[in-house]
C-alpha positions as CSV (number, residue, x, y, z in Angstrom):
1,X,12.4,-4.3,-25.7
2,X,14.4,-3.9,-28.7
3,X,12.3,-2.7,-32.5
4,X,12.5,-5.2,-34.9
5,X,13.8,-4.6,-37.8
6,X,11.5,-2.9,-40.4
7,X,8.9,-1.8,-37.6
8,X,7.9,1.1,-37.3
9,X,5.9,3.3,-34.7
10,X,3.8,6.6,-34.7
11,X,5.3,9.9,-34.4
12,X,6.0,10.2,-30.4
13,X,3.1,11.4,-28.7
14,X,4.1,14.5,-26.0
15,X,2.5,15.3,-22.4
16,X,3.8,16.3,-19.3
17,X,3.7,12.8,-17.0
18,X,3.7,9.4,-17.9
19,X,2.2,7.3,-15.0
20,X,3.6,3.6,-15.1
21,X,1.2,1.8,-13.2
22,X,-2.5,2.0,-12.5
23,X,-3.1,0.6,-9.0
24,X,-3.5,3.2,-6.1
25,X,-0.4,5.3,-6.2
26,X,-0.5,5.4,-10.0
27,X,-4.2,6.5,-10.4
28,X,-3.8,8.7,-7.3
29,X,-1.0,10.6,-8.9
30,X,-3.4,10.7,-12.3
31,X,-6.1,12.1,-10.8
32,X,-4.4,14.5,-8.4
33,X,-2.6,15.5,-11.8
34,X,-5.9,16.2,-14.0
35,X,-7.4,18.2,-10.5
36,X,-4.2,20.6,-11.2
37,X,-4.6,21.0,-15.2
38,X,-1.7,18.9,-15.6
39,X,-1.9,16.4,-18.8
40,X,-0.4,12.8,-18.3
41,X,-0.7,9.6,-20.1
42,X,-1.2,6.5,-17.6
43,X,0.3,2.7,-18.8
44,X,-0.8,-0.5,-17.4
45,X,0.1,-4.1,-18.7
46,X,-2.9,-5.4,-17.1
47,X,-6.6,-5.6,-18.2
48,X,-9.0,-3.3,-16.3
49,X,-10.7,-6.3,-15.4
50,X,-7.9,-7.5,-13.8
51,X,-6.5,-4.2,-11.8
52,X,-10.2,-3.6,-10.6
53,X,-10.1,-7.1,-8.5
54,X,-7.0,-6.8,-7.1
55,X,-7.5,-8.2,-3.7
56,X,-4.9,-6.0,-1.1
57,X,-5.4,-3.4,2.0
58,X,-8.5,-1.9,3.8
59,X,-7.8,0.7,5.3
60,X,-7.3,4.0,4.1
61,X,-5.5,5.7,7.5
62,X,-7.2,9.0,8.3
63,X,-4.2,11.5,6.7
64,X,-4.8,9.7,3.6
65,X,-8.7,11.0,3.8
66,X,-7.8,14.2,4.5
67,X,-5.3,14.2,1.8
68,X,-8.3,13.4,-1.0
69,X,-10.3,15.7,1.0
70,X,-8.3,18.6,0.5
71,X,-8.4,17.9,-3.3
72,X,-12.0,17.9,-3.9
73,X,-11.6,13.7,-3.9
74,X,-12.9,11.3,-0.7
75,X,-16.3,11.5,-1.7
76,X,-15.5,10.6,-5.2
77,X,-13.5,7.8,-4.5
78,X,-13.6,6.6,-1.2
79,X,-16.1,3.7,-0.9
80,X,-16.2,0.5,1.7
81,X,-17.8,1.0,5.1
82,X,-17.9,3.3,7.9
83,X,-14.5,2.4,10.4
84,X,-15.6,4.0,14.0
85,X,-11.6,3.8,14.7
86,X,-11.8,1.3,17.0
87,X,-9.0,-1.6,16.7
88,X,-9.5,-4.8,18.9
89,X,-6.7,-6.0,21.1
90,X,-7.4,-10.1,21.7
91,X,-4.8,-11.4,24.4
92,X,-4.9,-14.4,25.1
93,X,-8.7,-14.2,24.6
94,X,-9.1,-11.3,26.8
95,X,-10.5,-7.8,24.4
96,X,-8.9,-4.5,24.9
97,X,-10.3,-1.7,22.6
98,X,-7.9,0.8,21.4
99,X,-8.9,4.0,19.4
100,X,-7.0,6.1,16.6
101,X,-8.6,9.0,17.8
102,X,-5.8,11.3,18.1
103,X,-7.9,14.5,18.8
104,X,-7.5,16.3,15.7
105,X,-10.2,17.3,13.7
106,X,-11.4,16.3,10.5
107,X,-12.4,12.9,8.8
108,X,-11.5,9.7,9.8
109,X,-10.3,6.7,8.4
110,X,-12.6,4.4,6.0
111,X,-12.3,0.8,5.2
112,X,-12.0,0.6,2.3
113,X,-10.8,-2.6,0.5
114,X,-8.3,-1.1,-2.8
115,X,-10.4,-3.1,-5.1
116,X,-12.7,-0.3,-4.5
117,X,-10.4,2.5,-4.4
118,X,-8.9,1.6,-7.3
119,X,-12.4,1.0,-9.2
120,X,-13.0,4.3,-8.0
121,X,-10.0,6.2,-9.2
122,X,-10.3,4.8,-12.4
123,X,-14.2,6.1,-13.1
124,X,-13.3,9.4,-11.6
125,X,-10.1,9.7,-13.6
126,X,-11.9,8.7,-17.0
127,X,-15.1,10.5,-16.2
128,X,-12.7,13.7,-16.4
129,X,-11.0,12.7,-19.6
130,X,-7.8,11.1,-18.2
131,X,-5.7,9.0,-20.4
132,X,-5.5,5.6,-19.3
133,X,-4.2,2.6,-21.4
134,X,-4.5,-0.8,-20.3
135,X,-3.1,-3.6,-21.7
136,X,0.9,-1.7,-22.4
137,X,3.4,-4.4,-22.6
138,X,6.9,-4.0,-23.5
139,X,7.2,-0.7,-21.8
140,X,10.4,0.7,-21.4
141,X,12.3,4.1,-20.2
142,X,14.8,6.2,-21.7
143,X,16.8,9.4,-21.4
144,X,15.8,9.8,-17.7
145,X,18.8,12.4,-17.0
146,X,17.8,14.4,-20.1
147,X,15.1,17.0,-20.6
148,X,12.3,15.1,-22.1
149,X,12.5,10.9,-21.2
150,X,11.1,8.8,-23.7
151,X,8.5,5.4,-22.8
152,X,8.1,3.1,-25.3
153,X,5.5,0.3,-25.0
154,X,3.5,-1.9,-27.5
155,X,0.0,-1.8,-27.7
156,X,-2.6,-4.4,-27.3
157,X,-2.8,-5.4,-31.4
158,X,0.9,-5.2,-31.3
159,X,1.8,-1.7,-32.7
160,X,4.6,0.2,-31.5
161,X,4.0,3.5,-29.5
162,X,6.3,6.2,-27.8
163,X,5.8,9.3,-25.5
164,X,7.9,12.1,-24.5
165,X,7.4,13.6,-21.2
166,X,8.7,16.1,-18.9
167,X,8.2,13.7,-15.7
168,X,7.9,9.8,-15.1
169,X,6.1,8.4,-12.4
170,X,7.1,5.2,-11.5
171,X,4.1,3.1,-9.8
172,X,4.4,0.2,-11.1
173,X,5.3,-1.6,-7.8
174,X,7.9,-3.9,-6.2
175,X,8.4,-5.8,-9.6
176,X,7.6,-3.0,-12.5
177,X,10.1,-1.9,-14.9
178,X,10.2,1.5,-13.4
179,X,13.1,0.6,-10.3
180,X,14.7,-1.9,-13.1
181,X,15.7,1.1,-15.8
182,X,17.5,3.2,-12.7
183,X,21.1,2.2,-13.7
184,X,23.3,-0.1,-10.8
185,X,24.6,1.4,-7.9
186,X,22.5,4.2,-8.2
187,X,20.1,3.2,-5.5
188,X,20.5,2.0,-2.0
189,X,18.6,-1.1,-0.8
190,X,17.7,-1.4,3.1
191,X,16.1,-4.9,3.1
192,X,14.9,-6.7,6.1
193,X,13.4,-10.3,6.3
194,X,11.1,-10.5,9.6
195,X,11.3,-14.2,9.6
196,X,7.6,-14.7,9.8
197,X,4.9,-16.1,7.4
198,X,1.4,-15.2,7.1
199,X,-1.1,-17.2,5.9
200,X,-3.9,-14.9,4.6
201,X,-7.4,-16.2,3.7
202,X,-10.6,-14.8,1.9
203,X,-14.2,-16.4,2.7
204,X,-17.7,-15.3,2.6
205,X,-18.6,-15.1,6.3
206,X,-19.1,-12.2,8.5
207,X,-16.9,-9.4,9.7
208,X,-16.1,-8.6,13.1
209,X,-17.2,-5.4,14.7
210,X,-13.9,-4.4,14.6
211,X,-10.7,-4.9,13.2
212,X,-9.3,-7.6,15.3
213,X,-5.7,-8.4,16.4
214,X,-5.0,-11.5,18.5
215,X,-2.2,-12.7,20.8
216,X,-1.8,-16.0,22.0
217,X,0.9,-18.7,22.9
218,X,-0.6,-20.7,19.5
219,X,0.4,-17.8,17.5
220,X,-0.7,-14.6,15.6
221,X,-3.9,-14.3,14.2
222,X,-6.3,-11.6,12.6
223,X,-9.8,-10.7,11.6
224,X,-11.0,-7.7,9.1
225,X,-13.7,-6.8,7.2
226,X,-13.8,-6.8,3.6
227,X,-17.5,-6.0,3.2
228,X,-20.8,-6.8,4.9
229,X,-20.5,-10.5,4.3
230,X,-16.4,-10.8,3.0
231,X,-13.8,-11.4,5.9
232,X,-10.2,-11.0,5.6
233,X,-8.2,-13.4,7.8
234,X,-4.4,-13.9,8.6
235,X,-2.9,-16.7,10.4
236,X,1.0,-16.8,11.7
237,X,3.0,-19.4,10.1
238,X,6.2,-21.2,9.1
239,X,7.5,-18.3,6.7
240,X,8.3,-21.5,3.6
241,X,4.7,-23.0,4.3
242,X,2.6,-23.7,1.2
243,X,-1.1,-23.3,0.7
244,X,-2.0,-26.9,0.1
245,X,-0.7,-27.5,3.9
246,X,-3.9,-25.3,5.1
247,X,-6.8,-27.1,4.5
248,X,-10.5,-25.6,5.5
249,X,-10.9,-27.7,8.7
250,X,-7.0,-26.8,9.9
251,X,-7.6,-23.1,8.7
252,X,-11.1,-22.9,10.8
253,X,-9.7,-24.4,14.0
254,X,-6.5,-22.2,13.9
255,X,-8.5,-18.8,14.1
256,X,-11.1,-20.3,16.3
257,X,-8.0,-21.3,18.8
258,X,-5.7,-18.6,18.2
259,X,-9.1,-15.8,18.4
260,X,-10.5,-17.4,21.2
261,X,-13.8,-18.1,19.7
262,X,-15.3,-21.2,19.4
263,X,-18.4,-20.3,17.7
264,X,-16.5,-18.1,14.8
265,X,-18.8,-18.3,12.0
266,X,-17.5,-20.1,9.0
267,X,-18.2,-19.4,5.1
268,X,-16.9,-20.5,2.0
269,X,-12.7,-19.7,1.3
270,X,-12.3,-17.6,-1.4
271,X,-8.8,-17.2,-1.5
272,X,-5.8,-18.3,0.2
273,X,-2.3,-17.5,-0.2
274,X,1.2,-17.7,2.0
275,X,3.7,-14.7,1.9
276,X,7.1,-13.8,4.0
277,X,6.6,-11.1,6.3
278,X,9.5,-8.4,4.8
279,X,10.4,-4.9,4.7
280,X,12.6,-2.8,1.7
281,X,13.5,0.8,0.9
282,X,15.2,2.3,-2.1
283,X,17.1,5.5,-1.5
284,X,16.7,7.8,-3.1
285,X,13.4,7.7,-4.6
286,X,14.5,9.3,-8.0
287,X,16.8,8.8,-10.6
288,X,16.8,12.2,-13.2
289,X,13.5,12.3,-14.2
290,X,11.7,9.4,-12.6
291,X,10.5,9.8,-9.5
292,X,9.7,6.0,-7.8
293,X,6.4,5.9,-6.0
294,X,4.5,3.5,-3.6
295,X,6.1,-0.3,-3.6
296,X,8.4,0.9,-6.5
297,X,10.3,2.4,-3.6
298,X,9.5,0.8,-0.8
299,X,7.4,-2.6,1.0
300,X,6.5,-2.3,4.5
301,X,5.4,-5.1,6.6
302,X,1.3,-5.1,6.8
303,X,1.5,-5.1,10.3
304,X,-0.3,-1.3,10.8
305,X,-1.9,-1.3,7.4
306,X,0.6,1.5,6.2
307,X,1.9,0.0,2.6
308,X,-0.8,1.6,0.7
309,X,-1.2,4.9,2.9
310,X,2.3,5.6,2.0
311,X,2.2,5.4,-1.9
312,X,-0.8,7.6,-1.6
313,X,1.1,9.9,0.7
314,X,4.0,9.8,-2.1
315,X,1.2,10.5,-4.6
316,X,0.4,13.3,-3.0
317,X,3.8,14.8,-2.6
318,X,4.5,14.0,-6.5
319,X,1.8,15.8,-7.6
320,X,2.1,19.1,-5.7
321,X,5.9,18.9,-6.7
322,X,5.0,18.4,-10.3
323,X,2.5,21.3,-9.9
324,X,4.8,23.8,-8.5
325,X,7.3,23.2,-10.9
326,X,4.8,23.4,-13.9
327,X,3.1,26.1,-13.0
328,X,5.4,28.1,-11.4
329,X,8.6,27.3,-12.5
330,X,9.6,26.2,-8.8
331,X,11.5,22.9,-8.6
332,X,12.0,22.9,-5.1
333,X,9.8,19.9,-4.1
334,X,11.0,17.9,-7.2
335,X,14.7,18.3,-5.9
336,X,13.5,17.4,-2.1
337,X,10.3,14.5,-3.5
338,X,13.0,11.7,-2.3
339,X,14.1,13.4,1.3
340,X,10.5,14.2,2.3
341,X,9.1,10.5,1.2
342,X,11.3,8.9,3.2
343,X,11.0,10.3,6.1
344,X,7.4,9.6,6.4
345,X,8.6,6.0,5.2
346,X,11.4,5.4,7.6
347,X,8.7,6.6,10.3
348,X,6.0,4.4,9.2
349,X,8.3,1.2,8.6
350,X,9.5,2.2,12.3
351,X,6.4,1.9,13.4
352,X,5.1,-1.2,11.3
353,X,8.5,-3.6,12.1
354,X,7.3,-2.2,16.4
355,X,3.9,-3.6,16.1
356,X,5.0,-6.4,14.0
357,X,7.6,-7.6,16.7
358,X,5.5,-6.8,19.5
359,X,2.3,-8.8,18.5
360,X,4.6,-11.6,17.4
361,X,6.6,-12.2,19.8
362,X,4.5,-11.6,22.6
363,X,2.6,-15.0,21.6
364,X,4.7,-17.9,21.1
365,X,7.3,-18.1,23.9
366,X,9.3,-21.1,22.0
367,X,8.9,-19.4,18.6
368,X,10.4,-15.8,20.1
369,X,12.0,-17.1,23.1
370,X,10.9,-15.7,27.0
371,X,13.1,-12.9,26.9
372,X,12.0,-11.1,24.3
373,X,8.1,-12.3,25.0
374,X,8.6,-10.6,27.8
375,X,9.5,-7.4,26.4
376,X,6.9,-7.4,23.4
377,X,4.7,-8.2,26.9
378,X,5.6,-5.0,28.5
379,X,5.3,-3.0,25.6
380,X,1.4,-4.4,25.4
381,X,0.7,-3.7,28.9
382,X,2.2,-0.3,28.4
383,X,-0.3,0.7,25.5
384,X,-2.9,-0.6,27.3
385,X,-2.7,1.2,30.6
386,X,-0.8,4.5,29.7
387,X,-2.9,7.3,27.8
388,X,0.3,9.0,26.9
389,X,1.2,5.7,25.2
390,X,-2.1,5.1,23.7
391,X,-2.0,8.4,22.3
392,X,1.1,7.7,20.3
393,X,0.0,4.7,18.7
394,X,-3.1,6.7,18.0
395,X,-1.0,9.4,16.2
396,X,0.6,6.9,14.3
397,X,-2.2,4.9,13.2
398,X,-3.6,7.7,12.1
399,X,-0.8,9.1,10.4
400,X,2.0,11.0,12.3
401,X,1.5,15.0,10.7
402,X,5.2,14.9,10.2
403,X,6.4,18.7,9.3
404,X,7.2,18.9,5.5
């Protein structure tokens, strides 16, 4: 946003990182910054009140424990409820357990809703002395290609205030301003519409015992927790359909149908909302001196919970690249941030549009057509009968140890 004329701002402020954004990948990239002595300055347009009840994902996948682990972190931040690792299977009303267990050793996975993550992040990060400003509107980036960028944003009484940094960090999701300042042309889109909806649905009734997929011919449905009395539902549908077409009664009978369960217990809907199934990646995940992180770079479908596990794995990459190059004068990880992202994206989006496809289409015949329900069929079967194949969606749930 352009000054107006006759106003006039502080003397720029200086630090090493500004953080645009302060959901997960944003606050994870603070904190992991403040655990390595590096100072950064964290802007958010939102109240705290507002980032903190953020309803989105619930898992955190068992390399992203391991990855606060090994900074001092998961016990800090990671809240929500025990996850024994167990994932349901419902077809066509039949259960088949499947386990993440992938044989390696160290902690496991923890639901954890990012409500609480983020709640989390933000105590521990303040409790250290971070620098966190809510409330930033009007923010803006310049000079990425030189040696110190510039943000500009306006503060919550109106008065003009700018940075200088060595480093942005771009968090600030699918719609931030972060992807918007890289000029034209300088990024590469991969887009893909899945050509599903979703409806998803919030209501005070109890969670299953595990995290529950189902398959049937009426459709895609799922059940997670939330918290000891908060379930998270999902319900396949026509990707243009509307709330308002998903009254209680329909919304009750559909999962009691499509999870064969007739006695589901029902509570009070908190929240429902209607989305298009879709999957985007920007390449390359820097421009100069920004470095994109999380949804600023890249959606996945939720199918496999992975959209949040990968901003924090590019949080985690950022801030050891930032390190190295602060403290010991190495850019090396910097230059490579972009290469070594994505190929834990491309993996994980691989992985996410597979499951997605194969839960889908395995269900309604007429929707997917017999041919392919027969393949997403096959694929079922083989996971469920094959340890070698169970294995492999194991690894990947988990987290695929890709080789830096």
């Amino acid at each position: 946003m352009a000054e107006k004329t006759g106003e006039l701002t502080d003397s720029p402020e200086s630090t090493t990182v500004v953080v645009i954004g302060a959901g997960p990948a944003g606050l994870t990239v603070a904190n992991l910054l403040r655990r390595s002595g590096i100072d950064c300055v964290v802007l958010e347009r939102r109240s705290r009140e507002y980032v903190a009840q953020r309803q989105r994902a619930g898992i955190v996948e068992t390399r992203a424990v391991r990855m606060f682990d090994s900074w001092g972190l998961a016990d800090r931040v990671l809240g929500g409820i025990p996850y024994d690792g167990i994932l349901e299977l419902r077809v066509d009303g039949e259960s088949h357990l499947v386990s993440d267990n992938d044989g390696s050793e160290g902690p496991r996975a923890r639901l954890c809703p990012q409500q609480v993550l983020v709640q989390k992040l933000t105590a521990v990060y303040l409790a250290d002395g971070g620098d966190l400003r809510f409330e930033a509107a009007d923010v803006s980036l310049h000079d990425l290609t030189g040696d110190r960028p510039t943000v500009r944003y306006r503060t919550a009484d109106g008065a003009l205030r700018t940075v200088s940094c060595a480093f942005v960090a771009g968090c600030d999701g699918d719609h931030g301003i972060s992807r918007t300042a890289v000029p034209d042309g300088a990024l590469t889109a991969y887009a893909q519409d899945h050509g599903i909806g979703w409806l998803t649905v919030l209501a005070d009734a109890p969670p299953p015992a595990h995290p529950l997929l189902a398959v049937s011919p009426h459709g895609f449905a799922a059940h997670f927790p939330r918290g000891p009395q908060a379930s998270r539902y999902y319900l396949q549908c026509p990707p243009d359909d509307h709330p308002d077409a998903w009254p209680d009664a329909r919304i009750w009978d559909a999962l009691r149908t499509r999870l064969a369960d007739p006695a589901l217990p029902v509570g009070p809907i908190t929240d429902r909302e209607t989305f298009r199934l879709r999957s985007l990646v920007h390449d390359p995940m820097q421009y100069g001196r920004l470095h994109l992180v999380g949804d600023a770079a890249h959606i996945v479908s939720p199918m496999g919970g992975k959209g949040m596990n990968l901003a924090l794995h590019d949080a985690d990459v950022f801030a050891r690249a930032v390190r190295d190059a602060v403290r010991d004068d190495d850019d090396t990880a910097l230059r490579s941030y972009s290469q070594r992202c994505l190929r834990r994206v491309w993996n994980d989006q691989e992985f996410s549009h597979w499951l997605t496809r194969t839960l889908h289409d395995a269900g309604d015949a007429a929707e997917s057509g017999p041919f392919h329900r027969n393949l997403a069929r096959a694929r079922l079967d083989r996971l469920l009968t094959s340890p070698a194949a169970a294995h492999a969606f194991a690894e990947l749930m988990t987290g695929l140890d890709l080789t830096e």
